[in-house]
C-alpha positions in Angstrom: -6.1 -8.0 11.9 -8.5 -5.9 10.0 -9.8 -6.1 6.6 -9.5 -3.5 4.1 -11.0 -3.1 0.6 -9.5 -2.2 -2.6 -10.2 -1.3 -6.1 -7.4 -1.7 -8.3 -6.7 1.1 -10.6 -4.8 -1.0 -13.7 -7.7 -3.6 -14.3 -10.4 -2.4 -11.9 -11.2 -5.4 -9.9 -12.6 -4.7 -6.6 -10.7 -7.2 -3.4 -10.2 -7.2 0.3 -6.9 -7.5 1.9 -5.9 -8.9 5.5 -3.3 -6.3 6.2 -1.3 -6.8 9.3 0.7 -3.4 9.3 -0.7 0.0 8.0 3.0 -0.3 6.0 2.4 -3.8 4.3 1.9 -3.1 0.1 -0.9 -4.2 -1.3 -0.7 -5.6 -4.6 -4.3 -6.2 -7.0 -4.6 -10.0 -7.2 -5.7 -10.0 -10.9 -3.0 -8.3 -12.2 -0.5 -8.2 -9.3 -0.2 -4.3 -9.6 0.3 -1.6 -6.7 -1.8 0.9 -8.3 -4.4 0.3 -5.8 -6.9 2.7 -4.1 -8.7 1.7 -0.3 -12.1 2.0 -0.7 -14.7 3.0 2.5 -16.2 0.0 4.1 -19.3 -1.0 5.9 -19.2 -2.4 9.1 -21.0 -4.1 11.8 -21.2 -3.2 15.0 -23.8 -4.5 18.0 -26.2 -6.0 15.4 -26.6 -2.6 13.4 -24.8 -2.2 9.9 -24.8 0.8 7.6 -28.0 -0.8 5.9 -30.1 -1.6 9.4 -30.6 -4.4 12.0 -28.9 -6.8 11.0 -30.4 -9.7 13.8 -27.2 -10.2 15.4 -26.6 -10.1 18.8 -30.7 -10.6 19.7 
C-alpha cells in the first residue's frame, strides 16, 4: 500500500497517509478536516534518493 503525504489546508500540519484505494478520503489528523492537499514525495529507489547515495543496497 503506498504512502502519500499531505498538508492540511485548515490548520496546516504536514502527515502521511497509508491509503489503500486512490478513492479512500483523507481526513488531517489534527483537526479531522478534508481540506487536504498531496504533497510530492521523495523516494528511494536502488540505494539513490532525491538527495544522493543513500548506502543501501551496497
Amino acid at each position: 500500500m503506498p504512502i502519500y503525504d499531505y498538508s492540511c489546508k485548515k490548520c496546516g500540519v504536514d502527515f502521511s497517509s497509508i491509503q489503500k484505494s486512490a478513492e479512500d478520503s483523507v481526513k488531517c489528523p489534527v483537526c479531522d478536516s478534508e481540506e487536504v492537499q498531496k504533497k510530492i514525495s521523495s523516494f528511494n529507489f536502488g540505494g539513490f534518493s532525491s538527495s544522493g547515495y543513500s548506502g543501501f543496497g551496497g
